[in-house]
C-alpha positions in Angstrom: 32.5 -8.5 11.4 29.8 -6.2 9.7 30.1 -2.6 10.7 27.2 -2.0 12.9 24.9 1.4 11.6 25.8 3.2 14.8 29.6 2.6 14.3 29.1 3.9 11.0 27.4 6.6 11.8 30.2 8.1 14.0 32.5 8.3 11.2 30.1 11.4 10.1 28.4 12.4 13.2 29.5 15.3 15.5 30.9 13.0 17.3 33.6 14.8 18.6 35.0 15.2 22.5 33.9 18.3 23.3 36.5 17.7 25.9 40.1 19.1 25.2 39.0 21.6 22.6 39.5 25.3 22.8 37.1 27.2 24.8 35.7 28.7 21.2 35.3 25.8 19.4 34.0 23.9 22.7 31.4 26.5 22.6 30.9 26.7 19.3 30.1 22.6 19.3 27.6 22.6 22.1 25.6 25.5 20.4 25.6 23.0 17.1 24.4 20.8 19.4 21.7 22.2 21.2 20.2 23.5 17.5 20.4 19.9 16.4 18.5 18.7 19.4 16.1 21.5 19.7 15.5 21.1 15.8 14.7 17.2 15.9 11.9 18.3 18.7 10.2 20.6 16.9 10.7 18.7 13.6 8.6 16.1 15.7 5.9 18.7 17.0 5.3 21.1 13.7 5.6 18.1 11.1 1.1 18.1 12.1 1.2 21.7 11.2 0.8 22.8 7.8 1.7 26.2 8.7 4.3 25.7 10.7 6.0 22.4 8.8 7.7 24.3 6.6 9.6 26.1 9.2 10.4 23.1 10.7 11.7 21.5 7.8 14.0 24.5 7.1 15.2 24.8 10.9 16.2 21.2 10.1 18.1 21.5 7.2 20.0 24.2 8.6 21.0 22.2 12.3 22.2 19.9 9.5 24.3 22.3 7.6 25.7 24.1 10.5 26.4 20.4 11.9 28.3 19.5 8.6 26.2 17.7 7.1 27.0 18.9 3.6 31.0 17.7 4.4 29.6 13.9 5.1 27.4 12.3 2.8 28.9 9.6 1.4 27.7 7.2 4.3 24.3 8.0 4.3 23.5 8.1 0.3 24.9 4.5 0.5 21.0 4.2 2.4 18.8 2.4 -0.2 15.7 4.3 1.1 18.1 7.8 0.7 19.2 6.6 -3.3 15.4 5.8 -3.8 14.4 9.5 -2.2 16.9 11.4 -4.2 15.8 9.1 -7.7 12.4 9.6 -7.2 12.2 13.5 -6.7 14.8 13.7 -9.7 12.0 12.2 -12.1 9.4 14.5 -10.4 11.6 17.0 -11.6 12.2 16.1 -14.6 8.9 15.7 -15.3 8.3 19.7 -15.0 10.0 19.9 -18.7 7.4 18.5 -20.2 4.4 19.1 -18.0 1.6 22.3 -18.0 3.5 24.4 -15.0 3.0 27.3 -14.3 0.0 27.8 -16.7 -2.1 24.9 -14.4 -0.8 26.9 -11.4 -1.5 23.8 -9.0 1.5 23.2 -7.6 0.2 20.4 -5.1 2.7 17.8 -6.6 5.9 19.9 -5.2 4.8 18.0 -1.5 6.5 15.2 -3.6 10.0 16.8 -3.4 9.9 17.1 0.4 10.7 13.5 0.9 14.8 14.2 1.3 13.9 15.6 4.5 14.8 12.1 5.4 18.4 13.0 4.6 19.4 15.9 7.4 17.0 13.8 9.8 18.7 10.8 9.8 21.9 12.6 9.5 21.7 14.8 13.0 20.9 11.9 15.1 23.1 10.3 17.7 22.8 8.7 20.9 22.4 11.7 22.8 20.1 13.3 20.6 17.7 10.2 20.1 15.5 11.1 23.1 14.9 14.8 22.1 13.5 13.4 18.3 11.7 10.6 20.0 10.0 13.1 22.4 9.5 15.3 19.4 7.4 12.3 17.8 5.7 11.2 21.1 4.4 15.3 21.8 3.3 16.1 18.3 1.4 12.6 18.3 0.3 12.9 21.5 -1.4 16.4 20.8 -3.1 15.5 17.9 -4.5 12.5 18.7 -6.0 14.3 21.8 -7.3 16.8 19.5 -9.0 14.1 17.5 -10.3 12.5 20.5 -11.9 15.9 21.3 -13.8 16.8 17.9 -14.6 13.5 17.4 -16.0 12.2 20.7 -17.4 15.9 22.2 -17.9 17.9 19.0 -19.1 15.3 16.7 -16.6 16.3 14.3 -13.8 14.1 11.7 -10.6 14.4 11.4 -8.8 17.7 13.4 -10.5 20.6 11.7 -8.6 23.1 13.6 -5.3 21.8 12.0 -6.8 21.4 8.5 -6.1 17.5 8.9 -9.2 16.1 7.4 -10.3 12.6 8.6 -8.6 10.5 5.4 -5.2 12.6 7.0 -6.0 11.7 10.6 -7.5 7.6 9.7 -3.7 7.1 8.1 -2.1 8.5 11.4 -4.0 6.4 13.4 -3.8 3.4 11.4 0.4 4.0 11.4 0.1 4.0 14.7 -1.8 0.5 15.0 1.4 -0.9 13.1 4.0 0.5 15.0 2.2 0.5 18.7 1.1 -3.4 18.0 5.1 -3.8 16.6 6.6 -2.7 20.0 3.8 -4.3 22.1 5.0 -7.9 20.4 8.4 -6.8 20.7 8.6 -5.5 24.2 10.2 -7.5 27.0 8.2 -5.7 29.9 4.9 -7.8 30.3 3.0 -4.8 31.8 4.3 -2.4 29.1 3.1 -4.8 26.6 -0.4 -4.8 28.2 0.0 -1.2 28.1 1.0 -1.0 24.4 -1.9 -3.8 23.3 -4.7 -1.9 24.9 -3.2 1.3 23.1 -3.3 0.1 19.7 -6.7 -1.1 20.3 -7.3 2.5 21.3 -6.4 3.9 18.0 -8.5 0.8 15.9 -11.3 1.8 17.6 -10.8 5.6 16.9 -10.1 4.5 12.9 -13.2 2.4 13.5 -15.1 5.9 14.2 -13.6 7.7 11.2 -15.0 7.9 7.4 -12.3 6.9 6.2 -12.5 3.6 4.2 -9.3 3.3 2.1 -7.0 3.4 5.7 -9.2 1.4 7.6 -8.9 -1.4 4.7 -4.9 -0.5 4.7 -4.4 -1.2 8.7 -6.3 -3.9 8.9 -4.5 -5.9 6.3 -1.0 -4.7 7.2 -1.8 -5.4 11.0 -2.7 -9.3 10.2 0.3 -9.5 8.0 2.4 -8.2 11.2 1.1 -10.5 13.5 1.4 -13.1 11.1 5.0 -12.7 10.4 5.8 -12.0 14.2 4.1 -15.6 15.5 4.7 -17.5 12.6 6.8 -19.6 14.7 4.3 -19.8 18.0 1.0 -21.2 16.2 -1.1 -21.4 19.4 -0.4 -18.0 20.4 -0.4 -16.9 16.8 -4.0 -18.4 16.3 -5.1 -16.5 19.7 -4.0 -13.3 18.3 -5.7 -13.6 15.7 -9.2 -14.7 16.8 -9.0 -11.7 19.5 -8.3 -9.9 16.6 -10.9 -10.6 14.6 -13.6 -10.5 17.5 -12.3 -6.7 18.0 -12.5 -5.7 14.6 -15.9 -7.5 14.4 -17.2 -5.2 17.6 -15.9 -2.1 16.6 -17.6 -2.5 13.3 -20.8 -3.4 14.8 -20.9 -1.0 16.9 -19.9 1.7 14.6 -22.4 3.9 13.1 -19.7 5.4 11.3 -18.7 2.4 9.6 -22.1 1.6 9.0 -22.8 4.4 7.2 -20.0 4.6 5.0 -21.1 0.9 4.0 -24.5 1.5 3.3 -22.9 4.8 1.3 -20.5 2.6 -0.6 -23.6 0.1 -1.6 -25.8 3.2 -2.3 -23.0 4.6 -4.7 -22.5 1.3 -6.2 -26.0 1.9 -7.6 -25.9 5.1 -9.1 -22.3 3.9 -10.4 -24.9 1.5 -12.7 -26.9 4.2 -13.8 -23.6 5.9 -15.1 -24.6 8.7 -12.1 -21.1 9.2 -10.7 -20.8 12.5 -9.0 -20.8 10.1 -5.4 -17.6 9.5 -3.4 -17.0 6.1 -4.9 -18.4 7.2 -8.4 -16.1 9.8 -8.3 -12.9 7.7 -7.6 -14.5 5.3 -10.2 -14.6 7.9 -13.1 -10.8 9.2 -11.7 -9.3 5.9 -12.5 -11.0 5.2 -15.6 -10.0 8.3 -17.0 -6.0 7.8 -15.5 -5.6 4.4 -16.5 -6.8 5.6 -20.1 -4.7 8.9 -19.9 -1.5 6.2 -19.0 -2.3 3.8 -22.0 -1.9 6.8 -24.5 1.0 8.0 -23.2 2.8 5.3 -21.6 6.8 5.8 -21.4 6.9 9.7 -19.6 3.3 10.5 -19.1 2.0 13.9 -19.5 4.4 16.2 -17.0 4.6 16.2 -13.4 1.7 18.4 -11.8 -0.6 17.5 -14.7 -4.1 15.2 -13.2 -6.4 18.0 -13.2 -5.5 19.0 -16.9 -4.6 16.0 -17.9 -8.2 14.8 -16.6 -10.2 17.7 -17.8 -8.7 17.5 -21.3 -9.2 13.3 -21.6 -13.1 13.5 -19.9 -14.1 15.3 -22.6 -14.3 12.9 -25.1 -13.3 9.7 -23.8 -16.3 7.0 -23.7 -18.7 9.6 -25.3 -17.8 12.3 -22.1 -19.5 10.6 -19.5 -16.4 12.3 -17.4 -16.3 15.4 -18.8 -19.3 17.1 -15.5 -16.8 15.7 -12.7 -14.4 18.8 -13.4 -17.2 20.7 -10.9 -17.4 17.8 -8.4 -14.2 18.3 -7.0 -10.9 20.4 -7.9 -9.3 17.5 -9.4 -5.9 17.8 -8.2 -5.2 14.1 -7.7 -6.2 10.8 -8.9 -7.0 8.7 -5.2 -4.4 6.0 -6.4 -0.4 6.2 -6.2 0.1 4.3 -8.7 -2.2 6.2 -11.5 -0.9 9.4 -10.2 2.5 8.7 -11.2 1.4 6.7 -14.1 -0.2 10.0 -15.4 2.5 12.1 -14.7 5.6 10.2 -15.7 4.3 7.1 -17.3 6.3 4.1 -17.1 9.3 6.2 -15.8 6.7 7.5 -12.4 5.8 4.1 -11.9 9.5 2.6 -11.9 10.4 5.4 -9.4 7.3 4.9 -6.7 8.2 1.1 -7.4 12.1 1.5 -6.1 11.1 3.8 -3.6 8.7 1.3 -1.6 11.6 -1.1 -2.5 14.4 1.2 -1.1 12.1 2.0 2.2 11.7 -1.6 2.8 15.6 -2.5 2.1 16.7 0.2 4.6 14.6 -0.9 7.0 15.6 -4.8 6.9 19.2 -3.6 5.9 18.6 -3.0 10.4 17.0 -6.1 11.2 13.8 -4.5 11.1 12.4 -6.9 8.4 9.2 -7.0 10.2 8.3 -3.6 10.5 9.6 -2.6 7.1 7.3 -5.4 5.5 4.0 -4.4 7.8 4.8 -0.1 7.0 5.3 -0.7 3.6 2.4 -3.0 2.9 0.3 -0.1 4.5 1.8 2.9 2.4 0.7 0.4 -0.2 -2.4 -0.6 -0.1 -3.1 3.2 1.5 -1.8 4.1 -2.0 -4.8 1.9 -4.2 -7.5 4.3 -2.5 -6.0 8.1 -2.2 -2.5 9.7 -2.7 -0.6 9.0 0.5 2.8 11.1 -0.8 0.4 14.0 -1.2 -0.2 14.7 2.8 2.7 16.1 4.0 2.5 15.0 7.2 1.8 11.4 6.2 5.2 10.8 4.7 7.2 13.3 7.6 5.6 10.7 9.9 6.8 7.6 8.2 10.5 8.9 8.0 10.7 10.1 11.0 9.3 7.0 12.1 11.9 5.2 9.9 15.0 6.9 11.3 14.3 6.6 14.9 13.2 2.9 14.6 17.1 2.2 12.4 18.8 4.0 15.2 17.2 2.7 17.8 17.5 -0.6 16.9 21.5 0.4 17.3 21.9 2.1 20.5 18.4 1.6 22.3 17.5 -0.8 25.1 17.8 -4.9 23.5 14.2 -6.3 23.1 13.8 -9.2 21.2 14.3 -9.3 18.0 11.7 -11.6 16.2 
């Protein structure tokens, strides 16, 4: 009989009776405790915060250390998405040998290494301490999306501007939350709660629907059909109802979107300028990006040109490549990143970037059906993605914090939470 995770989990958890121990020790375990607890909630709150994530993550990491974390990590590095964290950042390091840093000074790329965060997450739950990190998730989603709701709706505002979270940031939130919400609305048991959790992810479709964001909108959409698609495969008739509802919701909201509108007659209005090799335009711009990366790849294709490297790497290429069309974009924007995962690493690390963002959508999505959640894993992976075609997902810190955080309460759950049924 296969171990199950939680079983595993107690062979380096705190798991210990607090019961029977001496009085110091007794109180020295529920202090441990409480700090784990307390720093899975506010891991959950600050992870919106780009102030404040920082302390959050280092609150976290030492909950774990104090826990023991350090003594017990030879169940959790067996965790494909943990060997694929740990492989990736290793390259990204690497990388720095051969790159520009410090002389660039734009250290954006270092968000990269913050993925292990994963590790001392996953590591300080346990049954007890489940409710205190999904609480943590719930509040810090909760306030944000209110805050979105509020600039959006009575300000006239994108995104959350008093966070910094510009509206690319706060379209992928909302469209993660489409996946998941819709996940645990098929999922769910409770026929009111699934009413409940429907009309919620609706909610957020229709607030993505109201955002500029195109490259999310065109990730959620997707990854929500390929959900529903593998949830009902077996159930035609209700898999064919889905859908149509579906569709005549998606066609509404973009209908009755001016937002959406506009961004289309935008894209259709940068198109042309594209043609008259104008491309200082939002599209144009990510047109000219590519062009330049994908060339910048072909010439050095094995290791790339050093992590942290796009905006040098781009400024030295533009010059001359096709006659230095390129070459005026360095005063568009502060070209910091490429809008495309893929030709980020490409231009960083070459073939050796791309084999590491390659294993560690792999090792996300093996983790994930490693605990029967084959479903979600697919549908949250396709959306990192196709996310990743149109802008640099790993870049926004709080985009990646959500997904593992996400990630390890879903695996645990999955153990010690409430049976649903499991399609």
């Amino acid at each position: 009989m296969q171990t199950s995770f939680y079983t595993k989990f107690r062979l380096f958890q705190p798991q210990e009776e607090s019961a029977g121990l001496p009085a110091s020790q007794q109180g020295a375990y529920e202090w441990r405790d409480v700090l784990a607890k307390f720093s899975l909630l506010f891991f959950g709150i600050v992870l919106w915060y780009k102030g404040s994530i920082y302390f959050g993550y280092g609150l976290l990491i030492l909950a774990w250390i104090l826990d023991g974390g350090l003594l017990r990590p030879r169940q959790i590095i067996k965790e494909p998405l943990v060997l694929a964290i740990l492989f990736f950042c290793a390259v990204l390091a690497l990388g720095i040998l051969w790159s520009d840093y410090p002389e660039s000074r734009r250290i954006r790329w270092n968000k990269y290494v913050l993925l292990p965060v994963f590790i001392p997450y996953l590591s300080l739950l346990n049954k007890e301490r489940l409710s205190w990190a999904i609480g943590g998730l719930v509040i810090g989603y909760s306030v944000v999306l209110s805050m979105g709701i509020y600039y959006r709706f009575l300000l006239g505002e994108q995104g959350v501007p008093i966070l910094k979270m510009k509206y690319l940031h706060f379209s992928m939130m909302l469209g993660i939350g489409v996946i998941l919400i819709s996940y645990l609305a098929a999922t769910s048991s409770n026929k009111k709660m699934r009413g409940l959790l429907w009309g919620f992810a609706v909610f957020l479709l229709f607030m993505q629907f109201n955002q500029d964001g195109r490259g999310p909108l065109l990730a959620t959409v997707p990854a929500l059909i390929l959900l529903l698609l593998i949830l009902y495969k077996a159930h035609i008739k209700k898999l064919l109802g889905i859908i149509t509802a579906i569709i005549i919701v998606i066609g509404a909201f973009a209908y009755n979107s001016n937002n959406f509108h506009e961004r289309i007659s935008q894209f259709q209005g940068n198109i042309e300028l594209i043609q008259q090799e104008n491309y200082g335009t939002s599209v144009g711009y990510r047109f000219a990006l590519w062009d330049v990366g994908l060339h910048a790849i072909t010439q050095r294709p094995w290791f790339g040109y050093g992590t942290g490297t796009s905006a040098s790497t781009f400024e030295q290429i533009a010059k001359t490549y096709k006659g230095g069309r390129y070459k005026s974009l360095g005063n568009y924007q502060k070209n910091m990143q490429y809008h495309n995962d893929l030709i980020q690493m490409g231009v960083y690390l070459g073939a050796l970037g791309l084999l590491a963002y390659i294993l560690l959508l792999w090792g996300w999505f093996q983790t994930l059906r490693a605990h029967r959640l084959t479903t979600l894993g697919t549908a949250l992976v396709c959306f990192v993605f196709l996310a990743g075609l149109t802008d640099v997902i790993f870049i926004y810190s709080q985009i990646p914090s959500l997904l593992l955080v996400i990630t390890a309460i879903a695996i645990f759950w999955n153990e010690v939470g409430p049976r649903n049924n499991n399609i």
